[in-house]
C-alpha positions in Angstrom: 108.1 86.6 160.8 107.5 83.0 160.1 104.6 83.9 157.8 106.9 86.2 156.2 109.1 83.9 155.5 106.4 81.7 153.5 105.1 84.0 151.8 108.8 85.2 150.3 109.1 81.2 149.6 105.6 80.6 147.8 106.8 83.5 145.8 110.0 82.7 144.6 108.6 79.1 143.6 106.0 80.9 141.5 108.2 83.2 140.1 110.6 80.2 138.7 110.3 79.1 134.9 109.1 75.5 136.5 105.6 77.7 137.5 105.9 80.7 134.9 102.4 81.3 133.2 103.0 81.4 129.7 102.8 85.2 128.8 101.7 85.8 124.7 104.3 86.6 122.1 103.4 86.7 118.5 105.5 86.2 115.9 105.3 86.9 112.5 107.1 85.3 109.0 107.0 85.9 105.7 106.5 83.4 103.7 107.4 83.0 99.7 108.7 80.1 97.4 112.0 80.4 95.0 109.9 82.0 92.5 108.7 85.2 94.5 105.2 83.9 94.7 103.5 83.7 98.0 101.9 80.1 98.9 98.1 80.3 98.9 96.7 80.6 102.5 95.4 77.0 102.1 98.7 75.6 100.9 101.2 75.6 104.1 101.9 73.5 106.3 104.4 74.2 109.3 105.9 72.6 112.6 106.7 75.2 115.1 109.0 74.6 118.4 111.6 76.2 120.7 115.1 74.5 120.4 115.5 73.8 124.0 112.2 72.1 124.3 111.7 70.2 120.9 108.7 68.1 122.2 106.8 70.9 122.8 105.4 71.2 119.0 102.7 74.0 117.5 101.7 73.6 114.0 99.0 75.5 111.6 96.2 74.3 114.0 97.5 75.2 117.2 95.4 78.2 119.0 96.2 81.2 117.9 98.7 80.2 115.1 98.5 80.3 111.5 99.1 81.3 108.0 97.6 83.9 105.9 95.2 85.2 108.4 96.6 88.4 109.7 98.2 88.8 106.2 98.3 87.5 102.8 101.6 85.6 103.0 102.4 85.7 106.9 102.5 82.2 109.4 101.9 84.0 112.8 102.9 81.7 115.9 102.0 83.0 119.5 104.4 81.5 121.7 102.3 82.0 125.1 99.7 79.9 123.5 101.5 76.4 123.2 105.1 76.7 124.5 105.2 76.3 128.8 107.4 79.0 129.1 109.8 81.1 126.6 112.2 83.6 127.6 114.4 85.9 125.2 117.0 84.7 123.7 114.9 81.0 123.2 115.0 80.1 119.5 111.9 79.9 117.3 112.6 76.6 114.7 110.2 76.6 112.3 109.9 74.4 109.3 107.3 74.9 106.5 105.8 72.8 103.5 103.8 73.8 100.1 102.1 70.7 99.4 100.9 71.9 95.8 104.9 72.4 95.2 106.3 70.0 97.6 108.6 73.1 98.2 109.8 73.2 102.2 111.6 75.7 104.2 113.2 76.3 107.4 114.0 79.5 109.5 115.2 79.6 112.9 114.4 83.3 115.3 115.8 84.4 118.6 113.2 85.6 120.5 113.4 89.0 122.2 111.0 90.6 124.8 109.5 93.1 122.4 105.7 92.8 122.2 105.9 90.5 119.0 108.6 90.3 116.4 108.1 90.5 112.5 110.5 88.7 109.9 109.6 89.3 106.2 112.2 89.9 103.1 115.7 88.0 103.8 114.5 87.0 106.9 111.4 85.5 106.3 111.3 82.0 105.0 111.9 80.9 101.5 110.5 77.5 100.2 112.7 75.7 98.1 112.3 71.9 96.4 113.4 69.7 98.6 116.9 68.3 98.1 115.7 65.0 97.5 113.5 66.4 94.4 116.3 68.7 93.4 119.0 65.9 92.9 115.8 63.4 91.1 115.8 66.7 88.8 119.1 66.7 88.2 119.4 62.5 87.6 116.8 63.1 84.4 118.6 66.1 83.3 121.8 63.9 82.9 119.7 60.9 81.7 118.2 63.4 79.1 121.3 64.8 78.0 122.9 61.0 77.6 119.4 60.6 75.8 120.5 63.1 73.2 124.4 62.0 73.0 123.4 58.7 71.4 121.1 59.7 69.2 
C-alpha cells in the first residue's frame, strides 16, 4: 500500500506543468506588408514568446521555427520546441520586422489544443512603417508643403 502510495505521488509530480515535457504545436502566420506584397523568405525577422512567460523568447533561428520554409509567405513557430510548457488558452505574441522596408508587425494567438493552428488573411500579420517613420514622413510632408507656401 505504501508503494502505492508513491507511485500515485511520483505521478502527480510528473504530471504537474512544473515537470510537463513540452509536447509540439506548430503554428502557422501569414505574413504580408501594407502593400499586399509578401516579404522575401530572407527578409523577416521575428521574436516569438508566450505572454505569461515573456523570458522564454524563440526567434527565426530557434529549432524548428521559421519563415518561408513550409510556405512562401508563412513564419511557422513550434511551441514544444522552445517554450517549457504551453497549455490552451496561453497566448502566442509575436512581433515581426522587414529589414529591406523597416516595416514591423505584431499579432498576438490564443492557443488551442488542435494539432497546429493556421492564421493567414485578417488574421495573419500585416507589416506596417513603424510609427516613428510614419510621423518623420509626415514632419517632411508639412516641411514640404511650408516649402511651397513661400515660394
Amino acid at each position: 500500500m505504501k508503494n502505492l502510495l508513491i507511485a500515485m505521488s511520483v505521478l502527480a509530480i510528473a504530471g504537474s506543468s512544473a515537470f510537463a515535457i513540452p509536447v509540439p504545436h506548430p503554428v502557422y502566420v501569414s505574413v504580408d506588408n501594407m502593400d499586399g506584397l509578401t516579404p522575401a523568405s530572407d527578409d523577416l525577422l521575428f521574436n516569438a514568446w508566450l505572454t505569461a512567460r515573456p523570458t522564454e523568447i524563440g526567434n527565426q533561428d530557434s529549432f524548428d521555427w521559421g519563415y518561408g520554409e513550409a510556405a512562401p509567405g508563412l513564419l511557422s513557430v513550434n511551441c514544444g520546441n522552445v517554450f517549457s510548457t504551453w497549455i490552451a488558452g496561453d497566448v502566442l505574441h509575436i512581433e515581426a520586422v522587414q529589414p529591406s522596408t523597416g516595416y514591423t508587425g505584431i499579432g498576438e494567438y490564443t492557443l488551442t489544443n488542435d494539432n497546429m493552428q493556421v492564421f493567414s488573411g485578417s488574421s495573419g500579420i500585416t507589416l506596417t512603417p513603424e510609427p516613428t517613420m510614419m510621423c518623420l514622413f509626415g514632419l517632411g510632408g508639412l516641411g514640404l508643403m511650408r516649402r511651397k507656401r513661400s515660394a
